[in-house]
ZAMAR-467035 format. One record per atom (N, C-alpha, C): residue in three letters; z, y, x. Coordinates in steps of 0.001 Angstrom, whole numbers, plus 500000, padded with zeros to 6 digits. Layout:
<recs>
ALAZYX...
</recs>
This chain:
<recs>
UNK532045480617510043UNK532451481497508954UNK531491481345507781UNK531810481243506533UNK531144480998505716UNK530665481894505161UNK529521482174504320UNK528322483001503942UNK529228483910502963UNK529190484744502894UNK529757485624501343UNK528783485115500305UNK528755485022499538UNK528278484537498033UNK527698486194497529UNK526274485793496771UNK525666487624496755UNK526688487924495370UNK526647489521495102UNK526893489893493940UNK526344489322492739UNK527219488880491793UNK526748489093490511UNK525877489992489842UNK524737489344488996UNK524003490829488664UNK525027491307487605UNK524284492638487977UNK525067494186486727UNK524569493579485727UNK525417493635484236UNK525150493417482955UNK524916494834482443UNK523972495266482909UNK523508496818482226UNK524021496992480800UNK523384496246480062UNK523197496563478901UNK524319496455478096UNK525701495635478592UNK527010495521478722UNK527879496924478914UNK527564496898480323UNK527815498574480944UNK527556499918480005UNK525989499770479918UNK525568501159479299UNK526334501128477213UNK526175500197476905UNK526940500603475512UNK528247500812475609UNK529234499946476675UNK530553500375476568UNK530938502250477050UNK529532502502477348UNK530011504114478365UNK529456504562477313UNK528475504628476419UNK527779505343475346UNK529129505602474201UNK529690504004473754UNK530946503607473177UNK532018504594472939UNK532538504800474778UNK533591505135475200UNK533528506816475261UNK532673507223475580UNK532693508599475664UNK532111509232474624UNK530738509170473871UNK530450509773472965UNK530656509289471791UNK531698510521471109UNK531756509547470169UNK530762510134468535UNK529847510296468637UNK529023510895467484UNK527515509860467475UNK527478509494466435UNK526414508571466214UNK525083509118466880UNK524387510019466060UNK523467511026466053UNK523532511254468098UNK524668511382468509UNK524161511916470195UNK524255510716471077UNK524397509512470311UNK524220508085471035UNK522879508007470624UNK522351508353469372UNK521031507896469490UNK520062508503470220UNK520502509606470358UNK519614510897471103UNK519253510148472604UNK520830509826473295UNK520260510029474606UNK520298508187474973UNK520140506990473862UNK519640505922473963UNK518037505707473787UNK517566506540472738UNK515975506424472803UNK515411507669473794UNK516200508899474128UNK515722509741475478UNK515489509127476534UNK516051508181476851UNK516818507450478222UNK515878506068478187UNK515539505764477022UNK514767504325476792UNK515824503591477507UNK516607503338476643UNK518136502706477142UNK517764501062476913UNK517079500859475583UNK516777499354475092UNK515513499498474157UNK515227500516474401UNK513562499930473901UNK513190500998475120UNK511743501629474161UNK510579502721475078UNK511173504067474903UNK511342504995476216UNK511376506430476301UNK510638506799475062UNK511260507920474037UNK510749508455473038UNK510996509910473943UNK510078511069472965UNK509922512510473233UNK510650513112472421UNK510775514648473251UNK511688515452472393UNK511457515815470936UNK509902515764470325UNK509584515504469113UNK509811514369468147UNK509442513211468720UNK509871512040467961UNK511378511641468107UNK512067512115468276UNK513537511995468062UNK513615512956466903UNK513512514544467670UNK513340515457466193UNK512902514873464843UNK512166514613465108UNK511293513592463514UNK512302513266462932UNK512520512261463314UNK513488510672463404UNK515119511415462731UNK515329512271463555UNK516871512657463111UNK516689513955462316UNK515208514772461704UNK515264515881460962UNK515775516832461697UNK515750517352463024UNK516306518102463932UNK515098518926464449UNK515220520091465306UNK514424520409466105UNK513974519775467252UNK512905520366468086UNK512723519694469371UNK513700520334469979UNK514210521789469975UNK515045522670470944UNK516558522150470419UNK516631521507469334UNK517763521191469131UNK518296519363469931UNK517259519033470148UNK516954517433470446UNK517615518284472229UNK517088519044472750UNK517213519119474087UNK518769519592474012UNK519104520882473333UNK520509521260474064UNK521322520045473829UNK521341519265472530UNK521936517885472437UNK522076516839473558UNK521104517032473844UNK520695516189475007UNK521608516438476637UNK521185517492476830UNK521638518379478110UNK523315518340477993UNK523913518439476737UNK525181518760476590UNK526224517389476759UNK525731516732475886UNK525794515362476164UNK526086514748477833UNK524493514552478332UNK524465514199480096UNK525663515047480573UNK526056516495480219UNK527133516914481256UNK528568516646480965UNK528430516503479214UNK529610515818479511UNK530115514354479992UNK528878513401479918UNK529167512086480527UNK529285512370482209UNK528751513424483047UNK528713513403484435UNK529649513975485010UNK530523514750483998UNK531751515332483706UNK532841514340483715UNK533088513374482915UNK533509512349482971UNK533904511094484027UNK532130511148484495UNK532181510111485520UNK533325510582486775UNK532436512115487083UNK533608512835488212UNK535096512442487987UNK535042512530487158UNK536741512428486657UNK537356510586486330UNK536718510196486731UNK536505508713486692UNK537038508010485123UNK536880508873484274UNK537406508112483332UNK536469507561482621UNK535021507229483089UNK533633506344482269UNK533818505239482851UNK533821503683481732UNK534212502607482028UNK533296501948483156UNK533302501404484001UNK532169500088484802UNK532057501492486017UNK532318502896485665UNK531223503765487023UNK532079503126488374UNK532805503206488258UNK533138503174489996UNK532749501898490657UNK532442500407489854UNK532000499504490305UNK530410499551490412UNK529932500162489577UNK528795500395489262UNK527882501235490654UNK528796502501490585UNK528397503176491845UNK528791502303493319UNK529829501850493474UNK530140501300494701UNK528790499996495189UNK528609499304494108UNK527560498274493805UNK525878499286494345UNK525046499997493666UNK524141500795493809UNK524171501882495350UNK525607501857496188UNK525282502826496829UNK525768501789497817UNK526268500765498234UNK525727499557498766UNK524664498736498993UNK523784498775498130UNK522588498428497947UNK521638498816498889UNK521611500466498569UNK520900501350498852UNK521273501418500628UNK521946501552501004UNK522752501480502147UNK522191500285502900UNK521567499072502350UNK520630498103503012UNK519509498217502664UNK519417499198502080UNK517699499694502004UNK517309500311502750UNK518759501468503194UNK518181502775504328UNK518315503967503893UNK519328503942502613UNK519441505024502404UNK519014505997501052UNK518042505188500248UNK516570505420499253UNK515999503867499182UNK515658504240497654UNK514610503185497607UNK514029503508496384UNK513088503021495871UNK511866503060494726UNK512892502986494196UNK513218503500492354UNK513656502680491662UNK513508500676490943UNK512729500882490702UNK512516499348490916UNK512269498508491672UNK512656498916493092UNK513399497604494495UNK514403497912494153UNK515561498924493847UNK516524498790493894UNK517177498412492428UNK516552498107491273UNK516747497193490274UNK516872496137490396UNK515695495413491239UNK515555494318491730UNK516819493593492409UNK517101494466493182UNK518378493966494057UNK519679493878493356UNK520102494365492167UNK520912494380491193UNK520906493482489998UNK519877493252489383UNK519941492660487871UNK519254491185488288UNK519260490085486654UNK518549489286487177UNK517647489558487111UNK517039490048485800UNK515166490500485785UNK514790491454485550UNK514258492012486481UNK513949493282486760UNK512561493698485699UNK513193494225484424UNK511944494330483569UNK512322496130483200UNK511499496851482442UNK511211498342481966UNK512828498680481426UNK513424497753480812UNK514446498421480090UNK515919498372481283UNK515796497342481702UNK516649497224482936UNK516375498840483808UNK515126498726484635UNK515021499890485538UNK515915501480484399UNK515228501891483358UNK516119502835482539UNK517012502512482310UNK517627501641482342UNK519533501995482593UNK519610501543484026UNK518934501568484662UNK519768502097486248UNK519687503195486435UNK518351503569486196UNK518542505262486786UNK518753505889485681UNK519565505677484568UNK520472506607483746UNK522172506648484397UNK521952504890484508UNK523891504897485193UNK523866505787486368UNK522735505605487400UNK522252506097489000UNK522832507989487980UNK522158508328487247UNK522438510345486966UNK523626510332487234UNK524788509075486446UNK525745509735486398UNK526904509674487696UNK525984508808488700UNK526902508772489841UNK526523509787490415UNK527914510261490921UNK528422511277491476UNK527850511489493446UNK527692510368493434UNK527418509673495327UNK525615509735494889UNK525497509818494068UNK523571509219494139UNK523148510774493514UNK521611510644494141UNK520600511654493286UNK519058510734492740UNK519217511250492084UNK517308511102491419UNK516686511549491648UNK515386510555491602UNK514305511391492378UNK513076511340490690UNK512998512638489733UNK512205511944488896UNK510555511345489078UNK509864510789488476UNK508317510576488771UNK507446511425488852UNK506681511583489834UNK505773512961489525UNK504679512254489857UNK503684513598490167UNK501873513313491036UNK502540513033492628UNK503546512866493172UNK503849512573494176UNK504778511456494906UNK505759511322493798UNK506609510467493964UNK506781509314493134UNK507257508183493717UNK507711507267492252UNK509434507682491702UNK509343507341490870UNK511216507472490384UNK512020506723491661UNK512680506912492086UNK513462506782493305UNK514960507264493304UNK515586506770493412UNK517465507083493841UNK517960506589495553UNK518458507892495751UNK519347508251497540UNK520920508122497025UNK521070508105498506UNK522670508074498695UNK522300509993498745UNK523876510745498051UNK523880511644498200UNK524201512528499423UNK524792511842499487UNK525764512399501427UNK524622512196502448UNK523755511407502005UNK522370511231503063UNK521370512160503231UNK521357512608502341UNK520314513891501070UNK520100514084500140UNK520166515779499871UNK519790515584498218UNK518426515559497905UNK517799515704496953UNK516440515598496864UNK515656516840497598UNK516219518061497749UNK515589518841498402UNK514836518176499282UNK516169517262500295UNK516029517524502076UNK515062515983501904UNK515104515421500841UNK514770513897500558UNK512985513879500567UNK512877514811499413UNK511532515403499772UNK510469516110501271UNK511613516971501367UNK511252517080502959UNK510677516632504039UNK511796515275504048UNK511680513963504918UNK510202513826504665UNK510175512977503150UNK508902512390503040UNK507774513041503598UNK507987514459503306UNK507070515339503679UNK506481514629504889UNK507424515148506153UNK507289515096507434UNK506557513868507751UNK506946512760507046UNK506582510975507339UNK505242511191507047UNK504834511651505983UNK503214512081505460UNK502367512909506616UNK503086513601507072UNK502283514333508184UNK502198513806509392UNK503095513201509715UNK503644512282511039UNK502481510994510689UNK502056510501509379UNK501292509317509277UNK499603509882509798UNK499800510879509044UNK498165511610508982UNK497780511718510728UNK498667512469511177UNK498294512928512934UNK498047511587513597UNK498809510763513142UNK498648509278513935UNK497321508747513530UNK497007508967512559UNK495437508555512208UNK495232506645511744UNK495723506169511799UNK495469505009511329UNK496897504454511002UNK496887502842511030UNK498210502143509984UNK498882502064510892UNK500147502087511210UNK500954501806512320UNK502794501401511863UNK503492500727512910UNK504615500666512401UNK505653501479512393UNK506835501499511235UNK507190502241511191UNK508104502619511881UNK508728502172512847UNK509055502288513972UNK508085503760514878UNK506942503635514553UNK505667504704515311UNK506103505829514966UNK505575505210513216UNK506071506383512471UNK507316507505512417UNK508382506656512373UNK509167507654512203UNK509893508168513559UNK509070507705514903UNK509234508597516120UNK508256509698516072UNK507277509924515381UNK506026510645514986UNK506753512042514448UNK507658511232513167UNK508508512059512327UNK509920512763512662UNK510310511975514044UNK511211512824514303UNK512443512379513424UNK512555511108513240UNK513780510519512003UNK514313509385513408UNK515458509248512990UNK515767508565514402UNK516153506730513874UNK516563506718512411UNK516414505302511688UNK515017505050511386UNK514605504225511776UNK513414503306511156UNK513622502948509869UNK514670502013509511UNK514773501519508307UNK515285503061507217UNK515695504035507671UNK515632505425506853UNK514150505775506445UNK513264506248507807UNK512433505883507775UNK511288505205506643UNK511302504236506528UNK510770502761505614UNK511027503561504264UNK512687503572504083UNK513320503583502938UNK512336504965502129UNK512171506104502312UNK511788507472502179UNK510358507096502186UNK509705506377502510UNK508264506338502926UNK508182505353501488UNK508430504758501207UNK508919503813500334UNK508895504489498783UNK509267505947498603UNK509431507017497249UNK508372508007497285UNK506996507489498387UNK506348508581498393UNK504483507702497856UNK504130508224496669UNK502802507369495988UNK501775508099497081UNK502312508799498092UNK500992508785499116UNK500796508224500552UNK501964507316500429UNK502066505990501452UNK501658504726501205UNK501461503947501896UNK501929502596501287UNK501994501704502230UNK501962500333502274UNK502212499600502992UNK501759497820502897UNK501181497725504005UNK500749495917504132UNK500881495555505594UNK501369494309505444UNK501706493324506922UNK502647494200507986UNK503753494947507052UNK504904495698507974UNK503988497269508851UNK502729497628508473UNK502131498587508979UNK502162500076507741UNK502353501079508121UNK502492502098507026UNK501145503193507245UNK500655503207506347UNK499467504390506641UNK499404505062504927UNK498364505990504775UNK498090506523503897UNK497854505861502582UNK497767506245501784UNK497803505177500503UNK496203505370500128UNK495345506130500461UNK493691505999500716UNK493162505414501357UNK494025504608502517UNK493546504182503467UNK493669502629503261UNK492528501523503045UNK492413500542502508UNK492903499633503473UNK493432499838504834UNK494017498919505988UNK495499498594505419UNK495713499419504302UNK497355499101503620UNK497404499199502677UNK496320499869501591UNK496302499548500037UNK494477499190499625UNK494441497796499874UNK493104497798499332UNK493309497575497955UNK491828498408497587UNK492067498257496401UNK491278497475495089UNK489848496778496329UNK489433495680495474UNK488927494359496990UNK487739493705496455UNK487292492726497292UNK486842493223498364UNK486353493795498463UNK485269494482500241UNK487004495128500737UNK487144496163499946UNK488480496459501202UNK489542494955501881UNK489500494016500953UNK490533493249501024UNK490009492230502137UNK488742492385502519UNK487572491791503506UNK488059492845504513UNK487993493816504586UNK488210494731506030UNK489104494725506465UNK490292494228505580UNK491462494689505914UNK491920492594506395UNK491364492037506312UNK491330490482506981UNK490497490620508407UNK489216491205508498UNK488494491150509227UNK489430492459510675UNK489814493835509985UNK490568494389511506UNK491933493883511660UNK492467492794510824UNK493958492726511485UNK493670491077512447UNK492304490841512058UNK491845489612512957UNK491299489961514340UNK490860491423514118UNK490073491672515567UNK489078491061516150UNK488685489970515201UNK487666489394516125UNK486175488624514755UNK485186488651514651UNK484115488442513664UNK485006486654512959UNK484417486854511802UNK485023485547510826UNK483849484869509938UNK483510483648509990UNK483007482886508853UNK483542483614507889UNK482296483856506577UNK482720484125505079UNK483843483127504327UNK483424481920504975UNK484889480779504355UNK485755480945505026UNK486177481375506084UNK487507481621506780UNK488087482883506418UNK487018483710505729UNK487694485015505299UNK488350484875503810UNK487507484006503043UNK488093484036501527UNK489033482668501874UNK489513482185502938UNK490986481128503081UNK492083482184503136UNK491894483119504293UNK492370484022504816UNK492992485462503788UNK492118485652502756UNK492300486135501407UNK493252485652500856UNK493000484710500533UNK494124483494499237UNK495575483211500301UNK495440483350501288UNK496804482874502256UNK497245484619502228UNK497095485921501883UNK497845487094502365UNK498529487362501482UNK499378488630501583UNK499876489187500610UNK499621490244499452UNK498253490348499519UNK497672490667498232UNK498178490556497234UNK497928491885496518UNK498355491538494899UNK497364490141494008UNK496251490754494229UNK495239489598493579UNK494650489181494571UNK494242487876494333UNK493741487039495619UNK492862486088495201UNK492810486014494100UNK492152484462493222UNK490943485094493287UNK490297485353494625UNK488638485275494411UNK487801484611494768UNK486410483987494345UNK485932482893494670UNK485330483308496370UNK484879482046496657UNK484081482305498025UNK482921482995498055UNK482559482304496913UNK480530483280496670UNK481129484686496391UNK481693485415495850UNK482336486982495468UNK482406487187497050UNK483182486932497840UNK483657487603499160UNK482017487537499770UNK481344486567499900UNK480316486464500394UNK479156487783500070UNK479098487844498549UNK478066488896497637UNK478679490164498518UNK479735490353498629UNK480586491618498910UNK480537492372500203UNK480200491081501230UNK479866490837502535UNK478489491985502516UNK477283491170501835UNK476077491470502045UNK475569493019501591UNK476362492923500326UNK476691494743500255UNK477066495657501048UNK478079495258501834UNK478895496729502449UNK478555496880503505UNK478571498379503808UNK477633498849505250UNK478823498490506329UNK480391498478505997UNK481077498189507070UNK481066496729507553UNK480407495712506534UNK480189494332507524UNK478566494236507724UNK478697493220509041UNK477327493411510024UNK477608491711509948UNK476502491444509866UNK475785489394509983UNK475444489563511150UNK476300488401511390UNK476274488396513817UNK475834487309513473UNK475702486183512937UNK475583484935513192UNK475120484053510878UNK475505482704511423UNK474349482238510226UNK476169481935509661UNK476271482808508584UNK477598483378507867UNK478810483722508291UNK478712484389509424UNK479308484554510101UNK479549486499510584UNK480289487402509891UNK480502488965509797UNK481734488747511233UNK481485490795511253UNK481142491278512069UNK481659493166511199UNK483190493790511968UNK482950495073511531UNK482157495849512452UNK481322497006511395UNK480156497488512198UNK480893498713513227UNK482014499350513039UNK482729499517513654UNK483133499176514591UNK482810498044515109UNK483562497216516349UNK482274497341517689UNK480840498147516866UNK479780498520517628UNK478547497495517584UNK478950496696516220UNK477509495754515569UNK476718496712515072UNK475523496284515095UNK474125497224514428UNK473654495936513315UNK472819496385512349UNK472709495408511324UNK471061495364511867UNK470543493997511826UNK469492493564511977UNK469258492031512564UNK467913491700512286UNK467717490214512717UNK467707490268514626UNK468108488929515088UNK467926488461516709UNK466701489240517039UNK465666489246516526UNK464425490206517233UNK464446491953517283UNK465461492212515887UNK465828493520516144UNK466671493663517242UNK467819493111517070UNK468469492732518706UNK467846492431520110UNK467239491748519849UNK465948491675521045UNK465530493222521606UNK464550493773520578UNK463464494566520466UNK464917495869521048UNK465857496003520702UNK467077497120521134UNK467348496420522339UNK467621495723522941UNK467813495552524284UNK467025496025525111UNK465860495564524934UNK464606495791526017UNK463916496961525678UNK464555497708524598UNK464373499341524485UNK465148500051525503UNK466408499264525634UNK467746500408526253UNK467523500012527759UNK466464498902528549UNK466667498207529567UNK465498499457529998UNK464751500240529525UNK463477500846529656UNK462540499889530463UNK462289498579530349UNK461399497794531649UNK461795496685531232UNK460528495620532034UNK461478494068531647UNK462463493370532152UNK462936492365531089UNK464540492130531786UNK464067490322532140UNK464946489831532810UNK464460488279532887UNK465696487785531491UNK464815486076531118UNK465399486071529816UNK466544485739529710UNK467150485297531045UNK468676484808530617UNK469562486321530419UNK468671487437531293UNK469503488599530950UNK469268489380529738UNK468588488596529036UNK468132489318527304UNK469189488248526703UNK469353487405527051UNK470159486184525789UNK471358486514526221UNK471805487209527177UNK473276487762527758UNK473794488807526968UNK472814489486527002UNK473298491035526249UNK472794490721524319UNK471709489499524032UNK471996489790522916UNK473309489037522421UNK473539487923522825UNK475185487252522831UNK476297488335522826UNK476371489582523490UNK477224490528522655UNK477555491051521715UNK476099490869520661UNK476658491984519630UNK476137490392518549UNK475291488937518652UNK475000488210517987UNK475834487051518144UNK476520486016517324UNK476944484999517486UNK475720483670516965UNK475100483570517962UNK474033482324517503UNK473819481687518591UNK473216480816518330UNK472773479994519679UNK471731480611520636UNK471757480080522207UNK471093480863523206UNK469138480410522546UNK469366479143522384UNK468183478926521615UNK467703479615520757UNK468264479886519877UNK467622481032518747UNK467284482348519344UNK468004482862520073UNK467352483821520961UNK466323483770522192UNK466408482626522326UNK464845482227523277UNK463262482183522421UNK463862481351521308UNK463014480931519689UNK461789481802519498UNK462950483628519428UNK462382485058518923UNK461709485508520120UNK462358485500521269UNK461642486113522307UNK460215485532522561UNK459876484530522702UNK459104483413522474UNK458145483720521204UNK458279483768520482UNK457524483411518785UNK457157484965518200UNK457903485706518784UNK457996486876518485UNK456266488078518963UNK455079488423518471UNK454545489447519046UNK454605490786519524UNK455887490880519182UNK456104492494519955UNK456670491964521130UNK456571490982522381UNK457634490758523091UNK456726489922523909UNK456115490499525071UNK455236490141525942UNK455963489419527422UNK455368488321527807UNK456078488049529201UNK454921488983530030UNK455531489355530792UNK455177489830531784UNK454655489472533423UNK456040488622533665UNK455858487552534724UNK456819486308534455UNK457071485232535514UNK457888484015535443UNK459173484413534431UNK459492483850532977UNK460660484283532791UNK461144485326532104UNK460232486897532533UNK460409488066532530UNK459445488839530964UNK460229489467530503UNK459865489557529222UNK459839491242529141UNK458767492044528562UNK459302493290527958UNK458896493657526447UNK458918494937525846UNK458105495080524963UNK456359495042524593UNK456090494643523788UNK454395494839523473UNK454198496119523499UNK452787496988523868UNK452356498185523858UNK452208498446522737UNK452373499370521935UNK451667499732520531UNK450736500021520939UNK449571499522519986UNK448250499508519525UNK447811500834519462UNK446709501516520177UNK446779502873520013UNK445501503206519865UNK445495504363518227UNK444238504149517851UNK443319504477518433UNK442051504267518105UNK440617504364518959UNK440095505649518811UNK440143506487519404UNK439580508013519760UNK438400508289518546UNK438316508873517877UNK437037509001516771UNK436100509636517798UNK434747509335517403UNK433741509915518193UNK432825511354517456
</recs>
C-alpha cells in the first residue's frame, strides 16, 4: 500500500486576509485586529494602535473584543472562508501530538517555515476554531492550543498541574511513560503532549524532569558535562566528553575541548580519578591526589593493610595504574611499612613536653 503523501502546508497568510476580507468589512477594524494579532508584522499594544488610528486605548479594546466575536460567531456558523479545512487540518495535527502542543510544534507541523508571523496567524485562526482552545503565554506556560473535547484550558491546566507534581515526587528525570503513571493520565503521548505547554518542564534524550533540573535543561558547559557524564554512568576522558558534547542534542554544542576541560577543573560535581580522566562526585569520588587516597584508606582500615589490599581499594574510587599507587605508597613519608609488604600510617610527630 502506498504511503499517503503529507499535507500541503497552510497558506496562512492567504487564509487570514481572505477571512479578514470576507467578514469584516471596515478598514479601521481590519487594521485593529491585524496589528493586535501581529497578523504580518509585530504584536502592537492597545496604545499604539490608539495613536496610530486617533482612538482611545478603551476604544482600541471594545473594537477589538467586538470584532473577535463576531468572527467566532461566524466561524460557528461556518460561513468564514478556509475554517473548516483549516480546523479539520490543526485538530488532526494535534491529535498526533496527543492532544496539545506548544504553539510552535504545532506551526511547525503545518506551514513551510515556521517563523514569528506564521505562529500569530495560527493561533489567531486556532481562537476562531470552534474544536480548539488557547492556551495564552504566561510565567507558566508557553502559548499552546488543545483539542477542545479533550479539555478546556481549565482541566488543561490542571493536568499540567498534576504532571508537575507527579515529576517533583519522582525526584529525578524519568520517562514519560513514569511520569504520567505518577500522574495518574493513562496516555503517555497525552501525557508528553501537556508536559510539553508547561515552561516548568522540559525535556532531553526522551527523559522529562523539572526545567531547573540540568539532567534535561542544561543550561551552559559544566551542566552539559553532567548531563554526558550521568547518562554515561560510568567516569569519561575530557576528550571523550567534548566528542560526546558535539554528537548530542544540545542546543549549542560548538565548544572547544580546552573549555570542557577548564570547566571540569572548576566544578565541585566533577572529581579527577585518573590523568584526564572525571569522575561524578556523586557516584562517591572524593577529590584528592593517589596519596590522599592512600592516606583515606589506611585511615578507614584503622591498622595496616598489605599492599595489594591498598592498590585494591584505591582502584575503586582512582583510575591509574597499580604502579602509580605502589610509586606513593613507597615515596610517600606519611606511609610507613611496617612488615613484609604491609604498610600503615606514619605517627604524627608529637611535640616535646616543655620542661
Amino acid at each position: 500500500m502506498a504511503k499517503q503523501a503529507p499535507a500541503a502546508p497552510l497558506q496562512t497568510k492567504l487564509i487570514t486576509n481572505d477571512i479578514l476580507a470576507a467578514v469584516i468589512e471596515r478598514d479601521r477594524e481590519r487594521e485593529i485586529i491585524t496589528r493586535r494579532y501581529g497578523l504580518f508584522d509585530r504584536k502592537e499594544t492597545l496604545e499604539q494602535i490608539g495613536e496610530l488610528l486617533g482612538i482611545t486605548r478603551e476604544r482600541v479594546r471594545q473594537l477589538e473584543k467586538s470584532v473577535m466575536t463576531k468572527l467566532r460567531q461566524a466561524a460557528e456558523q461556518g460561513t468564514v472562508p478556509h475554517m473548516t479545512e483549516v480546523e479539520a487540518r490543526l485538530v488532526s495535527e494535534l491529535q498526533l501530538l496527543g492532544g496539545a502542543a506548544r504553539l510552535s510544534d504545532l506551526t511547525a507541523k503545518v506551514v513551510a517555515e515556521n517563523g514569528r508571523d506564521e505562529q500569530s496567524r495560527i493561533a489567531f485562526l486556532a481562537l476562531l476554531c470552534p474544536k480548539l482552545v488557547v492556551v495564552d503565554e504566561d510565567n507558566d506556560f508557553y502559548r499552546s492550543v488543545g483539542i477542545n473535547s479533550v479539555h478546556d484550558e481549565k482541566q488543561l491546566r490542571k493536568l499540567v498541574a498534576k504532571i508537575i507534581e507527579a515529576t517533583k515526587a519522582i525526584g529525578e528525570a524519568k520517562a514519560i511513560e513514569d511520569v504520567a503513571e505518577r500522574a495518574g493520565i493513562k496516555d503517555p503521548s497525552h501525557a508528553r503532549a501537556l508536559a510539553s505547554t508547561s515552561k516548568h518542564l522540559a525535556t532531553l534524550n526522551n527523559t522529562w524532569g523539572l526545567t531547573k533540573w540540568p539532567t534535561v535543561n542544561p543550561k551552559n558547559i559544566r551542566d552539559k558535562i553532567y548531563v554526558i557524564l550521568f547518562q554515561s554512568g560510568k567516569h569519561m576522558h575530557f576528550n571523550e566528553i567534548a566528542v560526546a558534547i558535539k554528537a548530542s542534542d544540545f542546543k549549542r554544542k560548538d565548544v572547544t575541548t580546552q573549555a570542557i576541560h577548564n570547566e571540569l577543573i572548576k566544578d565541585n560535581r566533577f572529581v579527577l580519578i585518573g590523568r584526564g580522566i572525571y569522575a561524578l562526585k556523586e557516584w562517591g569520588y572524593e577529590k584528592g591526589t593517589v596519596a590522599d587516597i592512600i592516606t583515606q584508606v589506611l585511615r578507614n582500615a584503622k591498622g595496616p593493610l598489605h599492599r595489594d589490599e591498598i592498590v585494591k581499594r584505591v582502584l575503586k574510587t582512582r583510575y591509574v595504574k597499580e604502579t602509580t599507587v605502589l610509586l606513593n605508597l613507597q615515596g610517600k613519608a606519611q606511609f610507613v611499612r611496617v612488615a613484609k609488604a604491609t604498610y600503615t600510617l606514619a605517627e604524627p610527630v608529637k611535640a616535646k613536653a616543655k620542661k
